[in-house]
C-alpha positions in Angstrom: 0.0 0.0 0.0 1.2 3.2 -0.9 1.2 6.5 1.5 0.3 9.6 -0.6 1.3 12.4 1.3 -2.0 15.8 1.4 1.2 17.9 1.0 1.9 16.5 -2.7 -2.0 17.6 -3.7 -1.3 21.0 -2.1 1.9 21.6 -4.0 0.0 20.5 -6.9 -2.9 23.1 -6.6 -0.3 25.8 -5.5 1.4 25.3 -8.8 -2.1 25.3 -10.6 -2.9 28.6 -9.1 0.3 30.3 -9.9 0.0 29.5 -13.7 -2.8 30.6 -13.9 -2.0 33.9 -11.8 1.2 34.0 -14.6 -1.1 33.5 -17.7 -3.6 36.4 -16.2 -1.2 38.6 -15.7 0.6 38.3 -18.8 -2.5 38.9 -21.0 -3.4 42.1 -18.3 0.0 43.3 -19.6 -1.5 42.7 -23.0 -4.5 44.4 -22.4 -2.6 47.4 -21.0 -0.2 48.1 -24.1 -2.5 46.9 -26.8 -0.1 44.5 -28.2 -0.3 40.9 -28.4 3.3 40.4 -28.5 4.8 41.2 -25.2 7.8 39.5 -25.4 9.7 37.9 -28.5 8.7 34.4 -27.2 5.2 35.4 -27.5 5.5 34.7 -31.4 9.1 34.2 -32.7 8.1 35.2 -36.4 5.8 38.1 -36.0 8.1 39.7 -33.7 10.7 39.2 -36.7 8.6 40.7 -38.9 7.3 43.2 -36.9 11.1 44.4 -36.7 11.2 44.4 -40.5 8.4 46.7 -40.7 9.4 49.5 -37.6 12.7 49.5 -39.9 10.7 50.0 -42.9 8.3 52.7 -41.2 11.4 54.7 -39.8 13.2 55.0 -43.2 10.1 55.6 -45.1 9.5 58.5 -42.3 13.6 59.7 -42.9 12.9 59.9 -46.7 9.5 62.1 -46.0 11.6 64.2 -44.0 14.3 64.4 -46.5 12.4 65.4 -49.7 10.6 67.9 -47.1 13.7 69.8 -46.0 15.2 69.7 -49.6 12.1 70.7 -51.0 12.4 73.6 -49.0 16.3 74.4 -49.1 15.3 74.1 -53.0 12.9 76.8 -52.7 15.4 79.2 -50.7 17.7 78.4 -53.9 14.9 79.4 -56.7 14.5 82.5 -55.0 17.9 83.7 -55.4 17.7 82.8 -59.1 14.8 84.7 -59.8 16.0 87.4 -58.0 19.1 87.5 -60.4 17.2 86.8 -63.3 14.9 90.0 -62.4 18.1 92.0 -62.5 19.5 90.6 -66.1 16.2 91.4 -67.4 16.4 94.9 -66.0 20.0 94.7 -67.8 19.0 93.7 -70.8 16.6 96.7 -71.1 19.5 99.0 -70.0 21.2 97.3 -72.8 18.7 97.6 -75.8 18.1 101.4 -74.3 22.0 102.2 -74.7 22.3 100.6 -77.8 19.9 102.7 -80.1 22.0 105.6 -80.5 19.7 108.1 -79.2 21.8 108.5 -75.9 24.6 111.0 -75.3 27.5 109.8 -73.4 26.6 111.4 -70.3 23.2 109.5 -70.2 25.4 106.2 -71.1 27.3 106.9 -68.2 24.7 107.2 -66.1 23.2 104.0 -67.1 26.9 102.4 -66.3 26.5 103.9 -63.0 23.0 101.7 -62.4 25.0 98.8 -64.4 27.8 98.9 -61.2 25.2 98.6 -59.0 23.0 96.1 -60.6 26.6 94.5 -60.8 27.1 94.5 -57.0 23.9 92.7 -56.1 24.5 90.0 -58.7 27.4 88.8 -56.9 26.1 89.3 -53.3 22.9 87.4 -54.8 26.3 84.7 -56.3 27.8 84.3 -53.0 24.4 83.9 -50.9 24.1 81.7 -47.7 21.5 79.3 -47.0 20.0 78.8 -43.7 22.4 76.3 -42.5 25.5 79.4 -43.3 26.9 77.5 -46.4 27.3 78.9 -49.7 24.4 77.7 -52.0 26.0 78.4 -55.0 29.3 76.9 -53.7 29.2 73.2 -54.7 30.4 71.4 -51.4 32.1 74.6 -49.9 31.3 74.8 -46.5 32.2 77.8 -45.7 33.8 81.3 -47.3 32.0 83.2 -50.4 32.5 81.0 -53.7 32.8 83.9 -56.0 36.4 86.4 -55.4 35.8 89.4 -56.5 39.1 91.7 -57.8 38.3 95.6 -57.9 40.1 98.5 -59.1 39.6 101.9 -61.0 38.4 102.0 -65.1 38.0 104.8 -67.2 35.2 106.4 -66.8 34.3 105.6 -63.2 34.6 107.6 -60.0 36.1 105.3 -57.9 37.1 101.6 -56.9 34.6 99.3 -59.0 34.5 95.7 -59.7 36.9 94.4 -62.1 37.1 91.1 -62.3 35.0 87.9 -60.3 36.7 84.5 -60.1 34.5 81.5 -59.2 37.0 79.5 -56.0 34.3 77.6 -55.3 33.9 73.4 -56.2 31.7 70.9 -58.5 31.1 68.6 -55.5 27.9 67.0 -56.3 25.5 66.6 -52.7 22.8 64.5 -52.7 20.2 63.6 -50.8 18.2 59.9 -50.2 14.3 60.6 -51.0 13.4 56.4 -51.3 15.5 53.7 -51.3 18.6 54.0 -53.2 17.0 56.7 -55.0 18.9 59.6 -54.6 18.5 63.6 -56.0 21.1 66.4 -56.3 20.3 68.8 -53.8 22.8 71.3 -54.8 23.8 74.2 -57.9 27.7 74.7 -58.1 28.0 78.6 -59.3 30.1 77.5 -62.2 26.9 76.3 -64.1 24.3 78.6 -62.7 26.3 81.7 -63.5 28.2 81.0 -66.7 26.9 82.5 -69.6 28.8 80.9 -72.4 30.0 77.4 -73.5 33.7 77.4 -72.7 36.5 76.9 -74.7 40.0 76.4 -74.7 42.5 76.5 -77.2 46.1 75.0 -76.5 49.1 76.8 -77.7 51.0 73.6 -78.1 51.7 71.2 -81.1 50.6 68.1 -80.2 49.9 66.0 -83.0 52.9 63.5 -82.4 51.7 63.5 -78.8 52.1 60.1 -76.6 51.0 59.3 -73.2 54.2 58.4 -71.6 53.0 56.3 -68.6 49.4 54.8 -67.4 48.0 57.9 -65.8 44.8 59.5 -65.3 42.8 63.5 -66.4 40.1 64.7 -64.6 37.4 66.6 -66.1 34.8 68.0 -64.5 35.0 65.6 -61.8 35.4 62.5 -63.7 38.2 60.6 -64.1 39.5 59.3 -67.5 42.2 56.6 -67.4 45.2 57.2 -70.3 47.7 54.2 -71.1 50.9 54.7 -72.1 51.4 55.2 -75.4 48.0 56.6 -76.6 48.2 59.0 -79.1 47.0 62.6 -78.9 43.7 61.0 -80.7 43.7 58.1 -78.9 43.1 61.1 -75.6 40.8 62.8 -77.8 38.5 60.3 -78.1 38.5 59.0 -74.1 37.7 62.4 -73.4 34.7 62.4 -75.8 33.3 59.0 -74.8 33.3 60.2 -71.2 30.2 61.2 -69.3 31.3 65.0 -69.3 30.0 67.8 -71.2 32.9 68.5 -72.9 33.4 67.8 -76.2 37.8 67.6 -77.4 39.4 68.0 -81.0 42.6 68.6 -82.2 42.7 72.6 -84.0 43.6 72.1 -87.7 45.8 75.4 -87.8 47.9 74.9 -84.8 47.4 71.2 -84.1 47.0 72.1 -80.9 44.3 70.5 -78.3 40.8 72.0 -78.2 38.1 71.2 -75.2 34.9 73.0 -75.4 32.1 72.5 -73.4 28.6 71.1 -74.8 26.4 73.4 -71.9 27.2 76.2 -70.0 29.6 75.9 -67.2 33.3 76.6 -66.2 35.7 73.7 -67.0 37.4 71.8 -64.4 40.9 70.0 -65.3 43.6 69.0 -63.8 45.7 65.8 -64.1 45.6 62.6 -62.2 47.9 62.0 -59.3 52.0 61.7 -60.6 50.3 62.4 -64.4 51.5 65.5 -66.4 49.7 64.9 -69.3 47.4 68.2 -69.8 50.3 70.1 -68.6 51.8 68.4 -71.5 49.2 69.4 -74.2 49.1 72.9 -72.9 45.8 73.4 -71.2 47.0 73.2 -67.2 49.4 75.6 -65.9 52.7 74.1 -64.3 52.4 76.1 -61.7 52.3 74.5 -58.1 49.3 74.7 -56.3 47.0 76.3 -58.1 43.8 74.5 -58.1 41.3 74.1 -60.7 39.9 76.7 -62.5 42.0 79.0 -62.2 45.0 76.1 -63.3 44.7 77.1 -66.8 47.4 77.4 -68.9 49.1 81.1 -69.0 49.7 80.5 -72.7 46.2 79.2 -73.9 43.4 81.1 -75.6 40.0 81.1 -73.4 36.9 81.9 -74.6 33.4 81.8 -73.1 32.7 83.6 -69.8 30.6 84.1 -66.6 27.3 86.0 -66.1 29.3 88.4 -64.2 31.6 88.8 -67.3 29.1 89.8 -69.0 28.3 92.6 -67.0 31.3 94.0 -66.4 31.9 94.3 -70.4 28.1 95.8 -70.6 28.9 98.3 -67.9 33.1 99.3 -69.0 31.6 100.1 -72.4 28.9 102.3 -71.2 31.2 103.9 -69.1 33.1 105.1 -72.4 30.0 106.0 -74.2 30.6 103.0 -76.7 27.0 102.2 -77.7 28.2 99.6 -80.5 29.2 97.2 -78.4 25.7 97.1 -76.3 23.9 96.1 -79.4 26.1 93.7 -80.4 28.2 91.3 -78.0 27.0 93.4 -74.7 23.1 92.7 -75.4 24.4 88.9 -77.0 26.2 88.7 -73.5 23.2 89.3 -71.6 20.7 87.3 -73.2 22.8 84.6 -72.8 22.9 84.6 -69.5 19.6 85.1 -68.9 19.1 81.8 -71.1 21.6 80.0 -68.4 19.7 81.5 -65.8 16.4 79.8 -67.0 17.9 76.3 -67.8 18.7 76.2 -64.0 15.7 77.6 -62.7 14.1 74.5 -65.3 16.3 72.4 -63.6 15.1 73.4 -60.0 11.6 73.3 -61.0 11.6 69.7 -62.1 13.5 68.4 -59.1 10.4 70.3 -57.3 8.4 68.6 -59.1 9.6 65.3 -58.6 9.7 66.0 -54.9 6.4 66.5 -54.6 5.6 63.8 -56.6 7.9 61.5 -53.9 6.5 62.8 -50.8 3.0 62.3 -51.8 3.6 58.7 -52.2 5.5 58.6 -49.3 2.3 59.8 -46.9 0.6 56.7 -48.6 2.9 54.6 -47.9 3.7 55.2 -44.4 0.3 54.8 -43.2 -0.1 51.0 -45.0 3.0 50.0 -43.0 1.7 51.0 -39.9 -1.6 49.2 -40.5 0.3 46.2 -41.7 2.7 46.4 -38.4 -0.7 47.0 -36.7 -2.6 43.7 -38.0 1.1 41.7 -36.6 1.1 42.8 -33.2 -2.0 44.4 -32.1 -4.0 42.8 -29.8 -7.7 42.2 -30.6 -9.0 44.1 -27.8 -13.1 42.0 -27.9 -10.9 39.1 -27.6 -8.5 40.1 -24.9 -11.4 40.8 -23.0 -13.1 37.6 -23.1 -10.1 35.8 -22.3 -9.1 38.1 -18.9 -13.0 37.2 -18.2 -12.4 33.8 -18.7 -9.3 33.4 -16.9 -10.5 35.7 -14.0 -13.4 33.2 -13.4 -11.2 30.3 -13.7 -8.7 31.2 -11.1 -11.3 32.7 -8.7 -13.5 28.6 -9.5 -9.8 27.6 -8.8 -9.1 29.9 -5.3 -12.7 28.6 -4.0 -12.5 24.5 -4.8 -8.9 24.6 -2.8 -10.6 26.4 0.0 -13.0 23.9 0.6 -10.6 20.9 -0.2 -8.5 22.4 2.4 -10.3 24.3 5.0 -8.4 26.0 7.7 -9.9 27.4 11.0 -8.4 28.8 14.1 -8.1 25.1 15.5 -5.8 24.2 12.9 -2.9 26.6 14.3 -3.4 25.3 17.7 -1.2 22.9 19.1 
C-alpha cells in the first residue's frame, strides 16, 4: 500500500494557481499596451517581422523628412535665381536702351553707373548663404564666399569698381536619399548657374605626335578618365569624348593644338591625375604648383566663353566710355545669354520640385499601409483580450474557492 502524502495535492494546486496567476497577468500586460506580443517568445516570427516593418516605417519617415527639407532648401535656392534673373532682365533693357544711339554719353554713363550697382547685387545674390551658413552656390564649400571678387579703378568711373569675379568655389555634387537608393542632387555649383557661355579652350602647343608616356589619369569636370601609355593625342581625344562629361575635345587644324569645349554652359574643371602630367603636356594646365582648378589654366592658352558676371562687367566698361556699338552687339548677346543660363537652372530646379512632390505624396501613402500592416502583426484584438481576462479571472477565482473547501483551515488548525 502506498502512502500519498495531502502535501503533494497541495503543491499540486499551489502550482495550478500560480500558472494561472502568470497567464492572467501576462494577457493584463497585453490588455494594457494593446499589443499581443509582449515578449519575443510570444511569437518568434511576428516579432521578426514586426522588426522588418518599424525598420521600414522609420526610413520611409527619414525619406519624408528628407524630400521635405530639400524641398524647402530648393525653394530658398529658386529665389535667389529669380531674384538674379529680375536684375538681367532689367540689364537687358539698359542694354537695348543704350544701344539705339539716341543716348549722349553722359546718359550712357549714367546708365553704367545703375550697371555697377546692378553689378554688385549680382554677386552678393552669387555668394548667398543658405540657412544652414553655407554657400548655396558653392558646390560642397562649407564655408567662405565662392565667387572672389578683384576691384580696381576703369576709365570712366569715379572710384574703386569691380573688375574682375573669379568662381574659388567646387563641383562637388550633394545628394540627398528621397526612397531607397534613389537619390536627388540637392545642390547648384555657381560654375553652371552663372556661366553664360559654352567654354572653350584653345592649347598653344603642337601636339599631333603626342604620346601618353605612362598609365595615368585626367580629370574633367570631376570625372576621371584613365590614359595608357602610349595613346596618341587622338587616342586622348576620343577617351575624353566618350566620357560622361559635357565637354566635347578636338585637335585645331591650324595649330594642331588641343581644343576642349564644353557642350552646356559651365566653367571647365581639369587637372591631371595624381604623378600624371599629361594636360600640362598638351598645354591646357598651368605648371604652376598649387593652383587649383579653375584657375589652373594654362598662361599661354586662348580662353573663350565667360561668366554671367563677365558679361556685365563688359556691358557696364563700355557704357562707361560711351561705346554704344558694343551694347547692341556682343554686350546685349552677352546678356541674353545669361539670362538663357539662368532659366535652364531655374528649369532644372523646377523639375526636381516637381519630382519631390511627386515623392512625398507617395510617401504619406505609404507610411500609413505599414503602420496598418505592423498594426494587423502585433496588435492585440481588444473583444478578444477581454473575453479571455474574463475567462481566466473566473477560472482562477472557481480555482481559489475548490482549494478552499478541499482544504479548510480554521483557528483550530494553528493550535497545538
Amino acid at each position: 500500500m502506498q502512502r500519498i502524502s495531502s502535501n503533494m495535492t497541495l503543491g499540486d494546486m499551489d502550482w495550478n494557481l500560480r500558472s494561472q496567476e502568470v497567464r492572467l497577468n501576462h494577457l493584463e500586460t497585453q490588455m494594457g499596451t494593446q499589443k499581443r506580443i509582449v515578449e519575443l517568445r510570444d511569437d518568434p516570427l511576428a516579432a521578426a517581422e514586426s522588426t522588418r516593418l518599424e525598420s521600414w516605417k522609420y526610413r520611409l519617415s527619414r525619406f519624408e523628412k528628407n524630400s521635405t527639407q530639400l524641398q524647402t532648401d530648393l525653394r530658398y535656392t529658386e529665389s535667389s535665381i529669380q531674384q538674379a534673373q529680375n536684375i538681367l532682365q532689367r540689364l537687358n533693357e539698359l542694354a537695348v536702351q543704350g544701344a539705339n544711339g539716341t543716348y549722349a554719353p553722359s546718359d550712357l554713363k549714367a546708365m553704367g553707373v545703375e550697371v555697377n550697382q546692378l553689378l554688385d547685387q549680382l554677386v552678393s545674390i552669387g555668394n548667398t548663404k543658405g540657412p544652414d551658413g553655407q554657400p548655396i552656390f558653392g558646390g560642397d564649400l562649407v564655408d567662405g564666399n565662392p565667387w572672389r571678387v578683384l576691384k580696381g579703378r576703369i576709365p570712366g568711373s569715379d572710384g574703386s569698381v569691380i573688375t574682375q569675379v573669379d568662381y574659388v568655389g567646387t563641383i562637388g555634387v550633394k545628394k540627398t536619399e528621397i526612397s531607397e537608393n534613389t537619390f536627388i542632387q540637392s545642390n547648384f555649383p555657381g560654375n553652371k548657374v552663372f556661366w553664360a557661355d559654352n567654354q572653350k579652350i584653345y592649347s598653344a602647343i603642337d601636339s599631333q605626335h603626342y604620346t601618353v608616356p605612362a598609365d595615368t589619369t585626367i580629370q574633367i569636370d570631376g570625372k576621371s578618365i584613365p590614359l595608357r601609355m602610349g595613346d596618341s593625342v587622338q587616342a586622348v581625344i576620343a577617351k575624353i569624348n566618350d566620357a560622361p562629361v559635357a565637354v566635347k575635345a578636338s585637335l585645331d587644324p591650324v595649330t594642331n593644338g588641343l581644343v576642349l569645349e564644353t557642350t552646356q554652359p559651365h566653367q571647365l574643371f581639369v587637372e591631371d591625375g595624381p604623378g600624371g602630367n599629361v594636360l600640362k603636356s598638351l598645354g591646357i594646365v598651368s605648371d604652376r604648383a598649387g593652383v587649383k582648378p579653375p584657375l589652373n589654366y594654362n598662361q599661354d592658352a586662348k580662353i573663350f566663353g565667360g561668366s554671367v558676371f563677365d558679361a556685365v562687367i563688359r556691358l557696364r566698361d563700355n557704357m562707361l566710355t560711351g561705346n554704344n556699338q558694343f551694347l547692341g552687339g556682343q554686350g546685349l548677346a552677352g546678356i541674353q545669354a545669361s539670362l538663357s543660363a539662368l532659366q535652364t537652372s531655374l528649369a532644372d530646379l523646377g523639375s526636381r520640385d516637381e519630382r519631390l512632390t511627386m515623392t512625398s505624396k507617395t510617401l504619406k501613402e505609404e507610411i500609413p499601409q505599414v503602420v496598418e500592416m505592423n498594426s494587423n502583426l502585433v496588435d492585440l484584438d481588444i473583444t478578444d483580450g477581454v473575453t479571455r481576462l474574463k475567462m481566466l479571472e473566473q477560472t482562477h477565482e472557481a480555482s481559489l474557492r475548490a482549494t478552499a473547501m478541499i482544504y479548510p483551515r480554521t483557528l483550530m488548525d494553528f493550535i497545538k
